[in-house]
N, C-alpha and C positions, 0 to 999 in steps of 0.2 A: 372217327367218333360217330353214334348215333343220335340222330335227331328230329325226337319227337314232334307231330305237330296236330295240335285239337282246335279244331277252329267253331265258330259256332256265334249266333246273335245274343244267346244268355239273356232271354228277354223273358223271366227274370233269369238268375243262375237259380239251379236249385241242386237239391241231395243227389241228384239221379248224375247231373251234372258234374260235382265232385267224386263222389264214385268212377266216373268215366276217367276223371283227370288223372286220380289217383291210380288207376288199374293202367292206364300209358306212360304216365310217370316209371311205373315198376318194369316196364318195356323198352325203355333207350337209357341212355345216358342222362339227358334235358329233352325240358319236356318244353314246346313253347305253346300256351293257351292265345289261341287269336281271337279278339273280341272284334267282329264284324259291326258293320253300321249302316244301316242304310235308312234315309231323312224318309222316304215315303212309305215303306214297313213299319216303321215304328210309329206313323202317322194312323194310319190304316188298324193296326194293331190297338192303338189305345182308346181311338174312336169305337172299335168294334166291341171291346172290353168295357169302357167306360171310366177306365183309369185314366192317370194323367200318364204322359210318357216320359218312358225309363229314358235319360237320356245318354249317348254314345258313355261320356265319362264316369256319370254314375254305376253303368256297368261294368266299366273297368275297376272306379273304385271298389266296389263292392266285390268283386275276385283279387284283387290285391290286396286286399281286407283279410278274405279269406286264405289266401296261399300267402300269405307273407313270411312264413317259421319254413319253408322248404326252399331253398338252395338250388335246385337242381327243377324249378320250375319258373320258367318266366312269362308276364301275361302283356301281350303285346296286341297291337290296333288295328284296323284297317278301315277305311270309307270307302264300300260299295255303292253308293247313292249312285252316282252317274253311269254306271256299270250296269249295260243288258242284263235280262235274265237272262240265269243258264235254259237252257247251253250257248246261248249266243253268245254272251258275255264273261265265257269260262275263261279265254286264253290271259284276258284281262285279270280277271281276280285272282287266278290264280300267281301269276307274275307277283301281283300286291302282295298276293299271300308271305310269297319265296322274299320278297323284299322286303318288308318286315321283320324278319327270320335274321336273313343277311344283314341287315343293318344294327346286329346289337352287337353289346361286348359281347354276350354269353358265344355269337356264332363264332368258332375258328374254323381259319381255313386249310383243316386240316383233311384226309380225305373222310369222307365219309358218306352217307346215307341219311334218306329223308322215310320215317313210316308216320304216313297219317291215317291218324285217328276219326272213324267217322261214324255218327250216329245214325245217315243214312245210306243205304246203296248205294243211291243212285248218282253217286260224285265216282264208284267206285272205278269202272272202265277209263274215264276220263285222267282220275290221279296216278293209275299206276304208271304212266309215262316219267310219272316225275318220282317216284319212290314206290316204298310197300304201301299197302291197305291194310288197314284193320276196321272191322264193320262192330261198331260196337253197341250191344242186340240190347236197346232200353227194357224191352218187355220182358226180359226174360232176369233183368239188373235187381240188387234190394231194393233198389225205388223206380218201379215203372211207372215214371210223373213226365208230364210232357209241358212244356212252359206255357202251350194255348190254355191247359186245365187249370190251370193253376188262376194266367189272369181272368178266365171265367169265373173263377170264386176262388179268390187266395184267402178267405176264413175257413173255409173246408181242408183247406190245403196248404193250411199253416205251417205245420211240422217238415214239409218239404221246402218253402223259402230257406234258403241258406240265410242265417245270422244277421250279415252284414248288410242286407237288403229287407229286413221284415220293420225295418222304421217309415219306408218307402208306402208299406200296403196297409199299417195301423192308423185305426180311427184314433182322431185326434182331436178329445171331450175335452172343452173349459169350462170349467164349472167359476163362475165370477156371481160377482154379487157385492154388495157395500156391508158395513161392518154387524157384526151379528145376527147374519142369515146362516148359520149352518155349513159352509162354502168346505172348509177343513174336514169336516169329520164325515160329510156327504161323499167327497173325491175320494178319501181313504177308503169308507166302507165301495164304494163304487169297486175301485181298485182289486179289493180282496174280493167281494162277487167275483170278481172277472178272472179272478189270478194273475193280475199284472202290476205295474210300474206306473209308480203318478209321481207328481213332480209340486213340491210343498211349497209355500209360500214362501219365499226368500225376505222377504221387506220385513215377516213378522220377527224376525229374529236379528236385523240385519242392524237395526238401535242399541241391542244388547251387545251387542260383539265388536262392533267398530265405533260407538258414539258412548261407551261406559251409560247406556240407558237415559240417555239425555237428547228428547227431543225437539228439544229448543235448537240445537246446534244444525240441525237439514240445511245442506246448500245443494246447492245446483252439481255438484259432484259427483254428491251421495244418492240423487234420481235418477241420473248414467248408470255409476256404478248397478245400481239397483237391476237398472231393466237388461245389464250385459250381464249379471249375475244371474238372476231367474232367466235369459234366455238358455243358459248354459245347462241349468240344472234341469228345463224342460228339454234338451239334445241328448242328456243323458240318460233322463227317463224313459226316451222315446226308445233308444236303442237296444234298450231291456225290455222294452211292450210283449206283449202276448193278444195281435188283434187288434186291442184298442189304448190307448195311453190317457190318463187324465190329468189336468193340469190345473192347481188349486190356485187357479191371478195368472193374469198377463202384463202385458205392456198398457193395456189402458187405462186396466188398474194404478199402475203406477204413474202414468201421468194422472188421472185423476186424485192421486195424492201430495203428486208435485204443487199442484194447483190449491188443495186445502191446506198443506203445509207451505209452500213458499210462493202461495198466492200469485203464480204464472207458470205458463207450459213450458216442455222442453222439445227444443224439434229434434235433438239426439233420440229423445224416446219413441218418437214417429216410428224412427227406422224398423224399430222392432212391434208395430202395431200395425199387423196385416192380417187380411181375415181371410186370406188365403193356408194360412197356419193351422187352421182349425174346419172340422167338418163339422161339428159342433158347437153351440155355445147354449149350454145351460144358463138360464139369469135367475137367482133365488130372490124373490120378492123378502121384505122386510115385514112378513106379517107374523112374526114369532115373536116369543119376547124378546129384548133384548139385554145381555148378558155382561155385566159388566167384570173385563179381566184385567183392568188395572191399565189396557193400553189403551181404549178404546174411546173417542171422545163425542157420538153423539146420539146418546140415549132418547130423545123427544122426539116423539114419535111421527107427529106432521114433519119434524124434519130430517127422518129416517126415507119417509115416502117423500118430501124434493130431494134429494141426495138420489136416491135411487133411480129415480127419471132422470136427472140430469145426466146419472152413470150411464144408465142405457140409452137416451141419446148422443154419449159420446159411441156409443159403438153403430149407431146407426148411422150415424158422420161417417162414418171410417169403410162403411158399406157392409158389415158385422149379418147375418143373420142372427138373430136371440131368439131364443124359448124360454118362457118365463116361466115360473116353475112358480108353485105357491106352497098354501094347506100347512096341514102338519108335519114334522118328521117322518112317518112314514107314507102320506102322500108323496110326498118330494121324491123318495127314493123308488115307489112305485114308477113313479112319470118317469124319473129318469132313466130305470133301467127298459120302460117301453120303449123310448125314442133310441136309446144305444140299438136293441136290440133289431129296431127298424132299418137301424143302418147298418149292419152286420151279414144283411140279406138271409141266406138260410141258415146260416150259421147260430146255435142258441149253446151256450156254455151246458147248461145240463143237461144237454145229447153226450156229452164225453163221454157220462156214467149210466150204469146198467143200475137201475133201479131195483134193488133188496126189498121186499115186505118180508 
């Protein structure tokens, strides 16, 4: 039997990468993708980018994500951390390598042959002791993308992040605010600017469907449920992003409603109030009018602005950075798409298109 083997740190995976797997896949029998690791490269690497780091399992996840519908490919681990550089430390890794391989169901010990697949030469003299080579020539690939380009600016180089890993590299906008600031219809249009995925306010609808529209009945259940339900619907937004994701209410939204409606906090809802979640946080000031839709219960205006300070010092509790946002409708949306756009780096949505007169 033949047996494939693509090894590599996939930091991130991307298109050039799938191509490579797929094109050795159609070369042996099984193909085995090895996801390397090493604790001071990935350290080094995120510092230099300015990302957070990918870490060993997320990039596993994230090709098992991807290769999951083939059969005849398996993606398998290794921890190079304490392992010389090559060449010092080759007899080493590579043994890792071979033992990873051997230790799965897919390996039988049947006779066979080892061809690895390698992106660069220079493993090439070295491997062939232990099998064939195959040099496999990126520049010359449908996607000559290389994983250092990518984390130098993965908005530029969006389209090359494989799927399973672009919720990892999107901005991630909370547009919050207390009741009748515009918060809804701001994140949507944000959204369509962008051409992406936002994530709706779960709470506003969550009276109508599970409490027959009866807010007298809130316990302490229904502000759990709350903040595990909008956590969800923001995981699935995120995984649909393009770039950036917006998210209409968090978690501290909804303990600040725990609190107006059942007059005390929840520490369950803590769990999900972290401001490491967001690279953003929009705060819409309450200087519009305010809008009454039949849910909403506090139109007076002095105590529109204490509600509103009180909201924004819960996020500065919680160590929150806010950008408070004011003016009119279309100030609001000016500010916001400048600060998006600030953190987006070079990247500007209306570079895609070639301007028509």
């Amino acid at each position: 039997m033949s047996y494939g083997i693509f090894f590599g740190h996939f930091y991130p995976p991307h298109r050039g990468h799938l191509q490579a797997i797929f094109s050795a896949a159609s070369q042996c029998e099984h193909l085995f993708v090895v996801v390397s690791n090493d604790d001071n490269r990935n350290k080094s690497d995120s510092e230099e980018s300015g990302i957070g780091i990918m870490s060993h399992d997320l990039r596993i996840r994230w090709l098992c994500q991807e290769l999951s519908d083939f059969d005849f490919i398996s993606v398998l681990s290794i921890d190079e951390t304490d392992i010389p550089a090559y060449p010092e430390g080759f007899t080493q890794w590579v043994n890792l390598l071979l033992d990873a391989v051997k230790n799965t169901k897919k390996y039988k010990k049947d006779p066979k042959t080892f061809t690895f697949f390698c992106g660069e030469s220079v493993y090439t003299d070295a491997l062939r002791e232990y099998g064939e080579v195959v040099i496999y020539d990126i520049e010359n690939s449908w996607y000559p993308i290389r994983s250092s380009e990518i984390r130098k600016d993965p908005y530029i180089y969006w389209d090359y992040i494989l799927g399973a890993a672009r919720s990892f590299f999107a901005k991630r906008v909370l547009i919050t605010g207390t009741e009748s600031t515009g918060k809804t219809s701001l994140t949507k249009m944000l959204a369509k600017l962008y051409h992406t995925s936002w994530s709706y306010e779960v709470g506003r609808y969550y009276c109508d469907e599970y409490m027959g529209s009866n807010e007298d009945i809130y316990n302490d259940t229904d502000f759990k449920r709350l903040a595990h339900l909008q956590y969800e619907k923001d995981e699935a937004a995120l995984r649909n992003s393009n770039r950036v994701c917006f998210f209409d209410t968090d978690a501290v939204v909804t303990q600040y409603y725990s609190e107006l409606y059942l007059g005390h906090k929840l520490d369950y809802i803590e769990n999900f109030a972290r401001p490491e979640r967001y690279d953003i946080v929009l705060m819409l000031k309450p200087d519009i009018p305010w809008v009454d839709d039949g849910k909403r219960l506090n139109g007076d205006q002095e105590r529109r602005w204490k509600l509103h300070e009180h909201l924004k010092n819960m996020y500065l509790e919680r160590g929150f950075t806010v950008h408070e946002i004011g003016g009119g409708y279309l100030e609001r949306m000016k500010e916001a798409v400048e600060i998006v756009n600030e953190n987006l780096g070079g990247y500007r949505p209306a570079k895609e298109f070639n301007r028509i007169d």
